[in-house]
C-alpha positions, 0 to 999 in steps of 0.5 A: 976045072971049077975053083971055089971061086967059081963055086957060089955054094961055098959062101952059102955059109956065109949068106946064112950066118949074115940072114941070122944075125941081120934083119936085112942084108946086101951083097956088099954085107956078104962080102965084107964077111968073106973078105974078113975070113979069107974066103976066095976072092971073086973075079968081079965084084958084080959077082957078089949078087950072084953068091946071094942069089945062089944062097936064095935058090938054096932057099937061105934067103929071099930078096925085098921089094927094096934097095939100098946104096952099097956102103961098100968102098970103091962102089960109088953107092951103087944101089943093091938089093935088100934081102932077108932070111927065108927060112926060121933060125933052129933053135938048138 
């Protein structure tokens, strides 16, 4: 049976929100957001990059040629790669 944790669509919400409000984003902005709205906790934290490429498939965001050390704590500034939003905001 797949949980929501095993769902990478579920944070789809979330990538989108973060692609509107930042100009560029990594995973670890992703799941700073998800750990503030108590979303399902992921496994293993390399999962996070697979919730972003879930959201690029859904065509939510797209990666950068570039990458940046992780700000996240307890991920030794481990590099990750900058994505932005690949579609305009609606404009209500």
């Amino acid at each position: 049976m797949m949980t929501d944790k095993d769902n990478m669509s579920v944070y789809h919400k979330l990538v989108e929100f973060v692609a509107n409000k930042l100009e560029t984003f990594t995973s670890s902005d992703i799941r700073l957001l998800a750990e503030a709205k108590n979303y399902p906790v992921l496994d293993r934290p390399s999962q996070w990059g697979n919730v972003v490429r879930s959201a690029q498939a859904a065509n939510i965001c797209k990666p950068l040629d570039r990458f940046e050390k992780s700000r996240y704590r307890g991920t030794n500034a481990s590099p990750r790669l900058v994505w932005t939003r690949s579609r305009k905001v609606k404009n209500d």
